[in-house]
ZALUMRO-903554 format. One record per residue: x, y, z of N, C-alpha, C in turn. Coordinates in steps of 0.05 Angstrom, whole numbers, padded with zeros to 5 digits, always signed. Example, Ala and Ser with C-alpha at 12.3 -4.5 7.8 and 13.67 -1.06 7.14 Angstrom:
ZALUMRO-903554
+00264-00114+00156+00246-00090+00156+00264-00066+00156/+00257-00045+00142+00273-00021+00143+00258+00001+00157/
END
This chain:
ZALUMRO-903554
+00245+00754+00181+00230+00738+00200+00213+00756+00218/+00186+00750+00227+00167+00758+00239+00179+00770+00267/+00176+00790+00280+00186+00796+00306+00171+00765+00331/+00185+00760+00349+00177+00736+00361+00173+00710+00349/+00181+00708+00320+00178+00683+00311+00207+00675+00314/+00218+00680+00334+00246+00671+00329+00255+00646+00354/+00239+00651+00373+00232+00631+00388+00214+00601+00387/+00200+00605+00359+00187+00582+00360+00198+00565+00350/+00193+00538+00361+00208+00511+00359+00197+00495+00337/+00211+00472+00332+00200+00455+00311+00174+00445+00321/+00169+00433+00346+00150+00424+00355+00127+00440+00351/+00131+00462+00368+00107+00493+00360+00097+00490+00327/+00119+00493+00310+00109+00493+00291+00094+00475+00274/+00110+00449+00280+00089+00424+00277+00060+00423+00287/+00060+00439+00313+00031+00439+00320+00011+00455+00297/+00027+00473+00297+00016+00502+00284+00005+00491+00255/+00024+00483+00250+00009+00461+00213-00003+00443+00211/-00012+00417+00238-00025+00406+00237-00047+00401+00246/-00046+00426+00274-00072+00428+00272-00091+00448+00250/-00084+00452+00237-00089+00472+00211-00093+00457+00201/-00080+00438+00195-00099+00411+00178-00126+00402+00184/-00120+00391+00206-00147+00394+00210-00167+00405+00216/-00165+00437+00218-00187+00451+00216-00193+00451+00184/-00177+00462+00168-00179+00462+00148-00197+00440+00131/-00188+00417+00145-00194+00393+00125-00186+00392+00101/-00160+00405+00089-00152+00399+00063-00134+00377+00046/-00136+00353+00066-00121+00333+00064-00137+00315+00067/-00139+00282+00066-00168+00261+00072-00148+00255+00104/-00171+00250+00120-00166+00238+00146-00142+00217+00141/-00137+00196+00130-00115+00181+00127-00092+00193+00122/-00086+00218+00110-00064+00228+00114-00055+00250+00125/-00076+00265+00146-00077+00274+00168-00066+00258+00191/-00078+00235+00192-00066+00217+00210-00039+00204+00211/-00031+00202+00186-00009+00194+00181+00014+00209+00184/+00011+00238+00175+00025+00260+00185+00029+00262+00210/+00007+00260+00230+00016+00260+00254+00029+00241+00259/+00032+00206+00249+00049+00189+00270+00074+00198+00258/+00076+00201+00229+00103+00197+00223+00121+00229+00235/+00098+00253+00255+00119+00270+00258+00122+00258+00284/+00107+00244+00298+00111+00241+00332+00135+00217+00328/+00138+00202+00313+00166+00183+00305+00187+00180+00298/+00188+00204+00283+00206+00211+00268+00225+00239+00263/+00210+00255+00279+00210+00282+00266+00218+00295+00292/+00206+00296+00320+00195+00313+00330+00216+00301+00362/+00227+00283+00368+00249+00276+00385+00271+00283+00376/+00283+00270+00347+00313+00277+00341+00311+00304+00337/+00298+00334+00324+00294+00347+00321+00283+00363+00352/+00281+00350+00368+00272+00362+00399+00256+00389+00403/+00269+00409+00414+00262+00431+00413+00279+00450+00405/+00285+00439+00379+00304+00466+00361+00283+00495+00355/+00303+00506+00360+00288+00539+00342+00291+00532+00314/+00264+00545+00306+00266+00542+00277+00281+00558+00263/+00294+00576+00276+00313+00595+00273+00341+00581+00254/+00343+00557+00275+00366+00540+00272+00372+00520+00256/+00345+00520+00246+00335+00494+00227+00357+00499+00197/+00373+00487+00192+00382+00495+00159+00380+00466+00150/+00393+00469+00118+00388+00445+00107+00412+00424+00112/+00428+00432+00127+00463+00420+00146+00446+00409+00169/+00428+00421+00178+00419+00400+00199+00391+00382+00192/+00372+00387+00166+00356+00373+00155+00375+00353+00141/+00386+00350+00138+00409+00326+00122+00425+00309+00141/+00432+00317+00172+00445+00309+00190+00420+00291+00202/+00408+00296+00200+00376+00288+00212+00362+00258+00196/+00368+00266+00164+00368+00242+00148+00384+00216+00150/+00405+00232+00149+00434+00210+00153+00423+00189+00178/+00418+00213+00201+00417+00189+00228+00395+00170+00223/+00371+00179+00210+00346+00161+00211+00362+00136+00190/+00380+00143+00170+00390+00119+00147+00403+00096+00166/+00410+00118+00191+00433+00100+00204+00419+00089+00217/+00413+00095+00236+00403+00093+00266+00371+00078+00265/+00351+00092+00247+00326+00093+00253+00310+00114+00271/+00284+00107+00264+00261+00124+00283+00263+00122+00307/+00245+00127+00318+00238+00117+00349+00219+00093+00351/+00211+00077+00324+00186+00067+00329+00199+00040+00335/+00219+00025+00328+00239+00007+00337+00266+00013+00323/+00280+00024+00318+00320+00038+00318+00325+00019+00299/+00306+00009+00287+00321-00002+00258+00330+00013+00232/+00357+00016+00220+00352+00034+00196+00321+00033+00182/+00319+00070+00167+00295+00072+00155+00305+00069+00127/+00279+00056+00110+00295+00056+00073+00284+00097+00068/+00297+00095+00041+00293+00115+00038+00260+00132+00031/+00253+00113+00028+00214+00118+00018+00204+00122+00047/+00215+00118+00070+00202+00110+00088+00210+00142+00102/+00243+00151+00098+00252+00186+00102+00234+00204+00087/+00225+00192+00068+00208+00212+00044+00177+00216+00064/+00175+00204+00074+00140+00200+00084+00139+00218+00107/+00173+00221+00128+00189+00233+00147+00176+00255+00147/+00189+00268+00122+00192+00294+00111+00171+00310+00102/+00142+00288+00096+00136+00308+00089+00116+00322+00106/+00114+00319+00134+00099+00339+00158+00115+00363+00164/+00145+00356+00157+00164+00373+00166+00154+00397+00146/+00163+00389+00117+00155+00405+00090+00133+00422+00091/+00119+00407+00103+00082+00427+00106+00087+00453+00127/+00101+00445+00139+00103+00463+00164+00127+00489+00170/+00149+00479+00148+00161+00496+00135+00158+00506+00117/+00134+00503+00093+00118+00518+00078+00099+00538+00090/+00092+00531+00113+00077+00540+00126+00084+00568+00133/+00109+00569+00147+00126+00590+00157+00142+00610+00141/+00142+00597+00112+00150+00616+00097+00131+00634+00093/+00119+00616+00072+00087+00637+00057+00079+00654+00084/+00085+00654+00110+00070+00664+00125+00094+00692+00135/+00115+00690+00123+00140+00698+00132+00151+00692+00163/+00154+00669+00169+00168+00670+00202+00184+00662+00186/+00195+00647+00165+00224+00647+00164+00223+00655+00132/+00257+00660+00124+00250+00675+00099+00261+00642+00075/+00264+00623+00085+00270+00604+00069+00260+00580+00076/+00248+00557+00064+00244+00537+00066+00272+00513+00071/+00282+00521+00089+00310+00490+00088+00307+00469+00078/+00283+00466+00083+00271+00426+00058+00283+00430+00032/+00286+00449+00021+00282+00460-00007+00317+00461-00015/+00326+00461-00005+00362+00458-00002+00364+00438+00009/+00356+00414+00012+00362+00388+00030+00350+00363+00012/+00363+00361-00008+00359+00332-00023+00344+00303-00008/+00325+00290-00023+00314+00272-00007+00333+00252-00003/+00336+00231+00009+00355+00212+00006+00343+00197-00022/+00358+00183-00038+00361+00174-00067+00340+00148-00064/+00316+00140-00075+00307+00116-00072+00315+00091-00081/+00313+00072-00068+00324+00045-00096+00304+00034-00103/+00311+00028-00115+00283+00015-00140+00285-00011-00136/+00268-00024-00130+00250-00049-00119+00233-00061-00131/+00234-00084-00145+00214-00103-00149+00192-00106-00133/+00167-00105-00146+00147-00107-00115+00144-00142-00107/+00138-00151-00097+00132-00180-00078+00112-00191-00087/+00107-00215-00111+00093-00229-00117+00095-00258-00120/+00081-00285-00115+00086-00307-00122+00082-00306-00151/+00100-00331-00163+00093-00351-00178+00069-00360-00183/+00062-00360-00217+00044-00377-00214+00036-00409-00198/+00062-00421-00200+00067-00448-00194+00057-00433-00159/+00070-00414-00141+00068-00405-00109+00042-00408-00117/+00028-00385-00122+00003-00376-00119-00020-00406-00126/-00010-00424-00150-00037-00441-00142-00025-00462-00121/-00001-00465-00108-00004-00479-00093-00006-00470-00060/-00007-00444-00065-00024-00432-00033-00049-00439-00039/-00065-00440-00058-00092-00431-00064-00107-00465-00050/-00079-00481-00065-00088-00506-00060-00089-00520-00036/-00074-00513-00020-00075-00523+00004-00082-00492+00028/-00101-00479+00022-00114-00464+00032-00145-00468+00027/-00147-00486+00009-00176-00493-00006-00196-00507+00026/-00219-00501+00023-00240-00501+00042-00229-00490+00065/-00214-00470+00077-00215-00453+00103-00234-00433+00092/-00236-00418+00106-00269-00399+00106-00246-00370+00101/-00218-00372+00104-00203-00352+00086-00194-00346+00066/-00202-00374+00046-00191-00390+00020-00206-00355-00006/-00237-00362+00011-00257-00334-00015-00234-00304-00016/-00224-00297+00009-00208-00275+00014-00187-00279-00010/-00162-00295-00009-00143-00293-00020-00149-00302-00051/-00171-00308-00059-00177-00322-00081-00191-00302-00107/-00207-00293-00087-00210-00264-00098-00196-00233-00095/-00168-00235-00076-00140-00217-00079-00130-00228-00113/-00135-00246-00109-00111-00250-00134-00127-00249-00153/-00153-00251-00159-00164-00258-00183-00172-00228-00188/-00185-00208-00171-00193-00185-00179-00166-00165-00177/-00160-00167-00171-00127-00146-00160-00138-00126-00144/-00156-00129-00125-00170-00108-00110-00145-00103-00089/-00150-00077-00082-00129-00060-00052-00149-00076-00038/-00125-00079-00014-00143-00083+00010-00166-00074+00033/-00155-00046+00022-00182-00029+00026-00207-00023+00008/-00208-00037-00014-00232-00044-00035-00246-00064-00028/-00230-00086-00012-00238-00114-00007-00263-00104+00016/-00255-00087+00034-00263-00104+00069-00286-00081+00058/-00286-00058+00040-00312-00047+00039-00325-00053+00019/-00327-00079+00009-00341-00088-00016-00363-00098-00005/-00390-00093-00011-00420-00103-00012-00421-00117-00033/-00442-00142-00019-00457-00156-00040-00465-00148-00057/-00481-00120-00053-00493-00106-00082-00473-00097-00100/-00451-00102-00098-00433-00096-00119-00419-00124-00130/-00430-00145-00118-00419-00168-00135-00442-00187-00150/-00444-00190-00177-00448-00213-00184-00437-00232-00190/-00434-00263-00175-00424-00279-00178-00435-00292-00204/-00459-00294-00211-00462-00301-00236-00464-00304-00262/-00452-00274-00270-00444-00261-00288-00416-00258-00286/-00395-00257-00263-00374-00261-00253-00358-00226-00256/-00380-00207-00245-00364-00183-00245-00372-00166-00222/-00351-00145-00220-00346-00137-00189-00351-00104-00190/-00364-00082-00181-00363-00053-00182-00351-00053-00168/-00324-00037-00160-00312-00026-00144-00325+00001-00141/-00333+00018-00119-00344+00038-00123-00350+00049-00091/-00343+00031-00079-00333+00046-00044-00303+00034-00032/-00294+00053-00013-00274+00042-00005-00262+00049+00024/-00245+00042+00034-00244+00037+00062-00210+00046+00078/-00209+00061+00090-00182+00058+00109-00174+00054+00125/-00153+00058+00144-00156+00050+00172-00140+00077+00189/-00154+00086+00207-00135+00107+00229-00128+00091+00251/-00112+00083+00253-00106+00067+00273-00112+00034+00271/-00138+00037+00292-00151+00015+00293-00173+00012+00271/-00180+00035+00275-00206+00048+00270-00204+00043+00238/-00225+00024+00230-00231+00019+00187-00258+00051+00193/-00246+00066+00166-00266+00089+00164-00269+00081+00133/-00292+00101+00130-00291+00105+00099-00270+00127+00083/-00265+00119+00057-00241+00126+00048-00257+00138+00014/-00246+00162-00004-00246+00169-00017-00236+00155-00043/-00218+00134-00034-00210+00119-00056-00169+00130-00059/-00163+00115-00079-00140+00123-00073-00127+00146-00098/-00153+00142-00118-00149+00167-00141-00175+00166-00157/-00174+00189-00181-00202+00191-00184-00204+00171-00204/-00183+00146-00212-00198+00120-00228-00193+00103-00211/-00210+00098-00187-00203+00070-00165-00225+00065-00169/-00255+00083-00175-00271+00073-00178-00278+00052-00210/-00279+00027-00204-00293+00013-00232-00311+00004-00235/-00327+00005-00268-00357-00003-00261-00358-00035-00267/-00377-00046-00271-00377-00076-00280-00362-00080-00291/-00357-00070-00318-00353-00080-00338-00317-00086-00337/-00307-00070-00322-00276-00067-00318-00262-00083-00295/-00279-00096-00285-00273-00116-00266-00282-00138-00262/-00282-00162-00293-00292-00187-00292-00282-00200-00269/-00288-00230-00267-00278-00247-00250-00282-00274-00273/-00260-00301-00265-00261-00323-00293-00281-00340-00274/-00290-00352-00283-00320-00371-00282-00308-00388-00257/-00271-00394-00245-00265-00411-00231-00266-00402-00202/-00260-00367-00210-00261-00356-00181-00286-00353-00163/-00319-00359-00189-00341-00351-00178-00350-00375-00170/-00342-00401-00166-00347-00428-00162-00343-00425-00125/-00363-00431-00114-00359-00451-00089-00333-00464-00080/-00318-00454-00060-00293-00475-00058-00301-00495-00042/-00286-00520-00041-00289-00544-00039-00288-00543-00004/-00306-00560+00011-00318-00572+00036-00285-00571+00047/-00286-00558+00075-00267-00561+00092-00263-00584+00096/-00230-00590+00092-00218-00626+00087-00192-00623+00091/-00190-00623+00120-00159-00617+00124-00135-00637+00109/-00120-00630+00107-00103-00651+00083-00071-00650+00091/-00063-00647+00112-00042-00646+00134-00042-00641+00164/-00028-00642+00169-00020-00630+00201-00026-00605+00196/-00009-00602+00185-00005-00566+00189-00035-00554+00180/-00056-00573+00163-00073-00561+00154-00105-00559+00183/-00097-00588+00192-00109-00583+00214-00106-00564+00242/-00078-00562+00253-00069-00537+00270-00081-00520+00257/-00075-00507+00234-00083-00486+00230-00109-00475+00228/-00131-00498+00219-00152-00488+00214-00170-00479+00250/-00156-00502+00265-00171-00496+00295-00161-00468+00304/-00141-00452+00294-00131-00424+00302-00147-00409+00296/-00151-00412+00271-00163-00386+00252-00193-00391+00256/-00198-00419+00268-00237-00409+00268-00236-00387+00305/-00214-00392+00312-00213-00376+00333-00206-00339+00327/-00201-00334+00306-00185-00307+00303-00205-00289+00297/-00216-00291+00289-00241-00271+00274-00273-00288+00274/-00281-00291+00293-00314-00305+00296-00326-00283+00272/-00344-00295+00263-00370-00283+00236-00389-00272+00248/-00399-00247+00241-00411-00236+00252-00399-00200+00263/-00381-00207+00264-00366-00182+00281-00351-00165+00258/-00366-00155+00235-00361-00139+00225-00332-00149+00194/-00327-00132+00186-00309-00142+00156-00288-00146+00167/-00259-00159+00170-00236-00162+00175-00226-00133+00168/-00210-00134+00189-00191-00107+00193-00157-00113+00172/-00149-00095+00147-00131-00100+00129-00104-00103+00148/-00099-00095+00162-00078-00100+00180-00085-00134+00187/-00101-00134+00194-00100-00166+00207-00097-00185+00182/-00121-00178+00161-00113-00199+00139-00077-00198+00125/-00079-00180+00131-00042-00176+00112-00019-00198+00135/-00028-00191+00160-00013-00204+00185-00019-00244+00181/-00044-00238+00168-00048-00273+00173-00051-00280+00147/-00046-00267+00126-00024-00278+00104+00004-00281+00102/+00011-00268+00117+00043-00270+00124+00040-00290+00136/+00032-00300+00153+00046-00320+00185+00033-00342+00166/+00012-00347+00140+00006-00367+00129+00024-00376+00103/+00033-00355+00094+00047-00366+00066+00082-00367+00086/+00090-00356+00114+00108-00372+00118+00105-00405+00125/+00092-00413+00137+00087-00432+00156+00081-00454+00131/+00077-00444+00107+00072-00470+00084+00098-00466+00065/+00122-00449+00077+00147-00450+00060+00148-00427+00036/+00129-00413+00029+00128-00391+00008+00144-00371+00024/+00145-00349-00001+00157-00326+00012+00133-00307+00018/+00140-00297+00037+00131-00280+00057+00107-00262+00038/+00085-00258+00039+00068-00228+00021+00049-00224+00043/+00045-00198+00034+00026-00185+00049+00006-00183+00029/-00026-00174+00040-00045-00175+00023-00040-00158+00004/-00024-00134+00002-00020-00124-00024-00005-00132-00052/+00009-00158-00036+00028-00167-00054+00008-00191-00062/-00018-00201-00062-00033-00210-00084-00043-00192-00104/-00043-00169-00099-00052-00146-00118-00031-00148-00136/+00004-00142-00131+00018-00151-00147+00016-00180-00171/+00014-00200-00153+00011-00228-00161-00008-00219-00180/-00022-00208-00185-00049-00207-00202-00041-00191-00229/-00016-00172-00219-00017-00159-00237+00005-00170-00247/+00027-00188-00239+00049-00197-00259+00031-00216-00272/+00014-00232-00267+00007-00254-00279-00008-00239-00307/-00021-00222-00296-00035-00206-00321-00017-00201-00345/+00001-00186-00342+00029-00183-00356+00038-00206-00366/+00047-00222-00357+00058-00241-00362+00049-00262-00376/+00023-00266-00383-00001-00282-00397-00019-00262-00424/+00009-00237-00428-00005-00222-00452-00023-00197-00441/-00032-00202-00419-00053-00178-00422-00041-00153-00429/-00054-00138-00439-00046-00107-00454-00046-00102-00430/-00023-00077-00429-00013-00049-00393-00038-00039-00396/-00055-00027-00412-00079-00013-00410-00097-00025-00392/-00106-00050-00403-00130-00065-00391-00120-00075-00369/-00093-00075-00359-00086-00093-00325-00088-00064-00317/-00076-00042-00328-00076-00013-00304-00109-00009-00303/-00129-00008-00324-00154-00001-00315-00165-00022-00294/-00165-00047-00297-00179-00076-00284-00168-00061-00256/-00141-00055-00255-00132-00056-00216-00141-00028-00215/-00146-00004-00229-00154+00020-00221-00134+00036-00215/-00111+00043-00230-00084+00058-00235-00093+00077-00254/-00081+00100-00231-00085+00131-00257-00074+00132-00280/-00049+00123-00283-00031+00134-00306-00020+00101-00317/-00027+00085-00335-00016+00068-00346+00017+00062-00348/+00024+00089-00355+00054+00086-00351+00066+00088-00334/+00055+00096-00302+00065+00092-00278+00066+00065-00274/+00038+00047-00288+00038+00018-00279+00060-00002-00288/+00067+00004-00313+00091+00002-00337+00111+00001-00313/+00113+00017-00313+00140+00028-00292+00148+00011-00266/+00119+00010-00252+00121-00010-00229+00129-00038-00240/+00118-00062-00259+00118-00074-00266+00138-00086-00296/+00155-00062-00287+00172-00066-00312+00198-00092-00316/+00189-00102-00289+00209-00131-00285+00190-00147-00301/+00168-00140-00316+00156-00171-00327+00157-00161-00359/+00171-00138-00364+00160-00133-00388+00191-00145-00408/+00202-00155-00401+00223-00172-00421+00207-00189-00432/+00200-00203-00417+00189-00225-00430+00163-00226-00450/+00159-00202-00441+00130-00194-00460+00147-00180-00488/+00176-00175-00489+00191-00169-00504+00188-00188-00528/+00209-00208-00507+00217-00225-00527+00181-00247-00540/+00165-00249-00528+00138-00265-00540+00129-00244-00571/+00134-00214-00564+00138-00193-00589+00157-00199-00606/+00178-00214-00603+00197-00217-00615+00186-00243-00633/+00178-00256-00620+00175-00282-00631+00153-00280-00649/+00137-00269-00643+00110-00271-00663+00110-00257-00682/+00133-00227-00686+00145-00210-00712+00156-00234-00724/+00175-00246-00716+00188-00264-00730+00171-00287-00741/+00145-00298-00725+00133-00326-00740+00121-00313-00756/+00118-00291-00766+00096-00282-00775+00107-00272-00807/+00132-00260-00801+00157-00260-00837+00174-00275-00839/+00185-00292-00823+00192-00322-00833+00181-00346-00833/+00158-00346-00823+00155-00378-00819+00152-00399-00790/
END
């Protein structure tokens, strides 16, 4: 260890790597930023002002345990384990940092197992859910939003930076080819989320139903009337694209309040993609349509729909040498 590096703290050192980030710029702003909340949350109170001296992988593991138990600081609810993984990795940068640089002669991350993830179904309606949100969402001026979540499987950061010049409604296809994040409050422009997020026409039809005009505001309940006098209050036109935080927030408080289960705008991107699956489409053409690097990652995510795409294989080997 470096003479005088024996005094520097975790905090010091966190500084020391992240502001290096950002001089550097070798990370995109979104996860520059993100590094910083998740060390000021997570990282940088339970961890206080330890010497990095002190740091081993007995107390990077003691540190895990309490966040499993206890939680962050951001509200003391247990953290899942994806959420310790995200923890870790400002810590990781910054004890890489200190090696390669020699203040310490070992990385402790590197002896300290992540906590184990569980594997999760992601959150999508039913077809039967999904057309009957669609249906009793029909003529609100939010109906085009969720109609085109589910029909294109766009992120929600593809949506709020999509231009007209990238849509033809009358040909019914969409360029994805800018995209959008958020620091905070703040929607910036975004790099995309890999180097196939970009798609051209041709990889992102839309069906002739999604490019139709939805039907004249006609409230058709109670609930449909409350709601619509809220929402012409929530976002006036004019003031720029909806912020993905907000649309994800007022899809939730909408698919509760009509009895569905709970999604956030990314879980129409799901919806889009079990239905794809599940109606035959080839893993190739749903991973290119949503803009997924590796096909078999998508496989993987979506591998709760692929029995059934089993057994329809099963069935058509079979009509096809028996009868």
């Amino acid at each position: 260890m470096k003479p005088g590096a024996t005094a520097l703290t975790v905090n010091e050192l966190l500084d020391l790597y992240l502001d290096g980030l950002d001089a550097d710029q070798r990370l995109s702003p979104k996860t520059r930023h993100d590094y910083r909340v998740y060390a000021q949350t997570y990282v940088r109170k339970p961890l206080d002002n330890r010497k990095i001296r002190d740091v081993t992988p007995e107390v990077i593991l003691t540190w895990q345990r309490r966040l499993l138990a206890e939680g962050g600081a951001k509200d003391g609810r247990p953290l899942a384990p994806n959420t310790i993984r995200l923890a870790r990795a400002p810590l990781t940068g910054a004890f890489k940092l200190a090696a390669s640089s020699g203040i310490v002669a070992v990385n402790p991350l590197m002896h300290a197992p992540r906590p184990k993830a569980r594997r999760s179904v992601p959150r999508y309606w039913s077809p039967e859910q999904a057309r009957e949100f669609l249906s009793l969402m029909e003529g609100d001026r939010t109906y085009p939003v969720w109609a085109f979540l589910m029909c294109a499987g766009l992120r929600i950061g593809e949506l709020v930076a999509l231009r007209w010049s990238n849509v033809d409604l009358t040909e019914g296809v969409v360029s994805v080819v800018e995209f959008s994040t958020y620091l905070g409050h703040d929607v910036v422009p975004s790099p995309g989320k890999s180097r196939d997020a970009i798609r051209a026409w041709t990889s992102t039809q839309l069906s002739p139903a999604c490019c139709e005009p939805s039907a004249p505001n006609r409230p058709r309940s109670g609930w449909r009337q409350t709601r619509t006098k809220r929402a012409a209050t929530s976002s006036p036109a004019g003031r720029g694209p909806y912020h993905p935080q907000y649309l994800s927030r007022l899809l939730g408080r909408y698919s509760e309040e009509l009895g569905l289960p709970r999604l956030t705008a990314h879980g129409l991107r799901h919806t889009c993609a079990t239905l794809m699956l599940a109606n035959g489409v080839p893993p190739k053409v749903a991973a290119e349509r949503l803009g997924h690097s590796d096909p078999s990652l998508f496989m993987n995510l979506y591998s709760h729909v692929t029995p059934s795409m089993q057994r329809e294989a099963a069935e058509k080997i079979g009509a096809v040498l028996f009868g």
